[in-house]
C-alpha positions as CSV (number, residue, x, y, z in Angstrom):
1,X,2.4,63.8,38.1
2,X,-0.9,62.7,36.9
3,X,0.3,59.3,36.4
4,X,1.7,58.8,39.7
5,X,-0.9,58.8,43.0
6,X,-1.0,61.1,45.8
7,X,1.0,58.9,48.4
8,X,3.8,58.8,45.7
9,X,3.6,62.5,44.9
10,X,4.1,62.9,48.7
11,X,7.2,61.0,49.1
12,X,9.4,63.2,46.9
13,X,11.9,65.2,48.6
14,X,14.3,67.6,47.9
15,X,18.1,67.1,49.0
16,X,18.1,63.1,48.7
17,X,17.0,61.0,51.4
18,X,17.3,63.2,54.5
19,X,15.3,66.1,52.8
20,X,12.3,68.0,52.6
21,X,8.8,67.2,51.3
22,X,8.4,68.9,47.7
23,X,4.7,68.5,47.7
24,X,2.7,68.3,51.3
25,X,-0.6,70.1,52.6
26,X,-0.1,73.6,53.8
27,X,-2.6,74.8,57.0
28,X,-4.5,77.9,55.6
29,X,-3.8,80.1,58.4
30,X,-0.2,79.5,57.7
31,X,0.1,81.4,54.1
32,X,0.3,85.0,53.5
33,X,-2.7,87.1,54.7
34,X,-3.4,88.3,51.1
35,X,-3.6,85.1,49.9
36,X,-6.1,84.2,52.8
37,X,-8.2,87.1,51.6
38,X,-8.2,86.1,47.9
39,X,-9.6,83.0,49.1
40,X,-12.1,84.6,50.7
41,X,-13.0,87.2,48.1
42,X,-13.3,84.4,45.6
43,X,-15.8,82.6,47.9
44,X,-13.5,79.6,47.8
45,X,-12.9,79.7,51.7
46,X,-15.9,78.2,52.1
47,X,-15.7,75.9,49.3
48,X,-12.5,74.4,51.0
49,X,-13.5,74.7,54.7
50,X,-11.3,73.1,57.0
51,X,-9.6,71.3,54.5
52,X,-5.9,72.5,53.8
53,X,-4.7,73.5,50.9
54,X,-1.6,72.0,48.9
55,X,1.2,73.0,46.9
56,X,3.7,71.6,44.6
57,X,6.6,72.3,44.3
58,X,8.0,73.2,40.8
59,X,11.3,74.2,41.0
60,X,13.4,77.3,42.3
61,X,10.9,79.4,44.1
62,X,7.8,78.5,41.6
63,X,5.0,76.8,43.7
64,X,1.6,75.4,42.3
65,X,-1.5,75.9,45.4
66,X,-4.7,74.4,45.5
67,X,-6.8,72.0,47.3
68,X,-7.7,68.4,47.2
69,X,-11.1,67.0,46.7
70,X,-10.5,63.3,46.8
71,X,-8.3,62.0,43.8
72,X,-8.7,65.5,42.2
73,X,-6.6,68.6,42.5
74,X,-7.8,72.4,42.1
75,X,-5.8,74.6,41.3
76,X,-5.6,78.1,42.7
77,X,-2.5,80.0,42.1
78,X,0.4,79.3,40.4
79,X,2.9,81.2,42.4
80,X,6.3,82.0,40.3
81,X,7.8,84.6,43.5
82,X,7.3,82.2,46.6
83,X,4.5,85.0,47.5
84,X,1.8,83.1,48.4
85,X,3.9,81.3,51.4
86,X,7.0,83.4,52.2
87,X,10.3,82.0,53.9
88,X,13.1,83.6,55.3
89,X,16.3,83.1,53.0
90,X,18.6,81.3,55.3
């Protein structure tokens, strides 16, 4: 990944050419409300402000989250359980 740049890491998808975005900004309000308050209680709310956050995808249900600050990636949580954003299994 670190070789490649962001507009590349945002064209992988998953299921060919027809299929999801494996790595793509994810609106704050939309994750888990525990994981809002971790942010929160780690003061790093504020540090990403309106900002989204981002995840990659790594495989199965493991999930990397952080935010963007130009060129450079924070990392937050690495997420092994799909926790952090939950679907429902189809």
């Amino acid at each position: 990944m670190a070789q490649l740049t962001w507009s590349a890491i945002e064209q992988q998808t998953t299921g060919g050419r027809n299929g999801h975005r494996k790595h793509h900004e994810q609106p704050v309000e939309t994750i888990e409300r525990c994981a809002q308050k971790d942010l929160t209680r780690r003061g790093l709310d504020e540090l990403i402000g309106d900002a989204a956050l981002f995840r990659f995808r790594l495989g199965g249900k493991k999930r990397l989250w952080g935010f963007r600050t130009g060129r450079v990636f924070h990392a937050i949580w690495w997420d092994t359980d799909h926790a952090v954003y939950k679907t429902e299994k189809k």
